[in-house]
N, C-alpha and C positions, 0 to 999 in steps of 0.2 A: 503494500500500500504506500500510500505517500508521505506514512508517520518518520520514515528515513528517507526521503527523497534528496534531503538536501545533503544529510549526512552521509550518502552511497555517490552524491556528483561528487561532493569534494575528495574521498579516496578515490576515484577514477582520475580525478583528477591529478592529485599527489602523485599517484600511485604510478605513475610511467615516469616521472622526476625524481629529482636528485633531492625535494621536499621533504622534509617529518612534518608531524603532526602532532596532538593529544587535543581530544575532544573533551570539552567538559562540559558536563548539563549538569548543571543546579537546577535544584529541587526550586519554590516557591520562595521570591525573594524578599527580602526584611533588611530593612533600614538599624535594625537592632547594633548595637556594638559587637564586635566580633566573637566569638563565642571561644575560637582555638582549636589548630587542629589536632587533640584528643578529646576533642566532643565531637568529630566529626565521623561519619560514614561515606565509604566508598565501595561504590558497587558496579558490579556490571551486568547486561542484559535484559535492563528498565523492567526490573519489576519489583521496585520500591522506590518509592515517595519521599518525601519531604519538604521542610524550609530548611533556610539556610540564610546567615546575614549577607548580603553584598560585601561586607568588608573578608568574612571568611573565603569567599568566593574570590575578591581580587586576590588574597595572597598564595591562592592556589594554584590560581593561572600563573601570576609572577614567578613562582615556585616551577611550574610545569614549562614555562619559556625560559627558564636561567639556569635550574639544577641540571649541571652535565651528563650527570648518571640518569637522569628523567627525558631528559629534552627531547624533544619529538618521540614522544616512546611508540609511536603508532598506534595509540589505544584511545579507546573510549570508556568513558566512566561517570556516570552520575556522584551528587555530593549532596549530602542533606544533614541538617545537627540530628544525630544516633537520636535520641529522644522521641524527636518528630515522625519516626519513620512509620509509612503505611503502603499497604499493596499499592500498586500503580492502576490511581483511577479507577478505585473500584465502584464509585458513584455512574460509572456508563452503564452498568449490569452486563448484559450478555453482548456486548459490543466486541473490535474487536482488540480490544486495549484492555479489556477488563484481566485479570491475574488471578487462577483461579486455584 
């Protein structure tokens, strides 16, 4: 479907270059003060949830574009504060996002 459409151009796109990458999707964002990354969760294959502050979010990506051992690691991965976490969108019901 077209819930990665955009995330499937850009590795096609990378993906013949000499590019990296690291994808990150935050969860539902919040103005909150940063929370730190060991209140945080990471996960892969969207099927959990969360918030997460904008600030925990910028030092992630800064983290994901400067750490030499990280830097383009070619991966995707969702991030949300551990606390907050819930199946992905399970308010669609029998849709096809719902995590069952």
């Amino acid at each position: 479907g077209k819930t990665f459409e955009g995330e499937n151009q850009m590795r096609g796109i990378l993906g013949g270059s000499d590019s990296t990458y690291t994808v990150i999707k935050p969860g539902g964002l919040k103005m909150d003060k940063a929370e730190g990354f060991d209140k945080l969760e990471f996960n892969q294959g969207d099927t959990f949830v969360g918030s997460v502050p904008r600030a925990d979010v910028a030092e992630v990506a800064a983290s994901a574009a400067l750490d030499p051992e990280n830097r383009g690691a070619g991966k995707t991965f969702e991030m949300y504060i551990a606390k907050s976490r819930n199946g992905l969108l399970p308010w669609y019901g029998e849709s096809q996002y719902f995590v069952k």
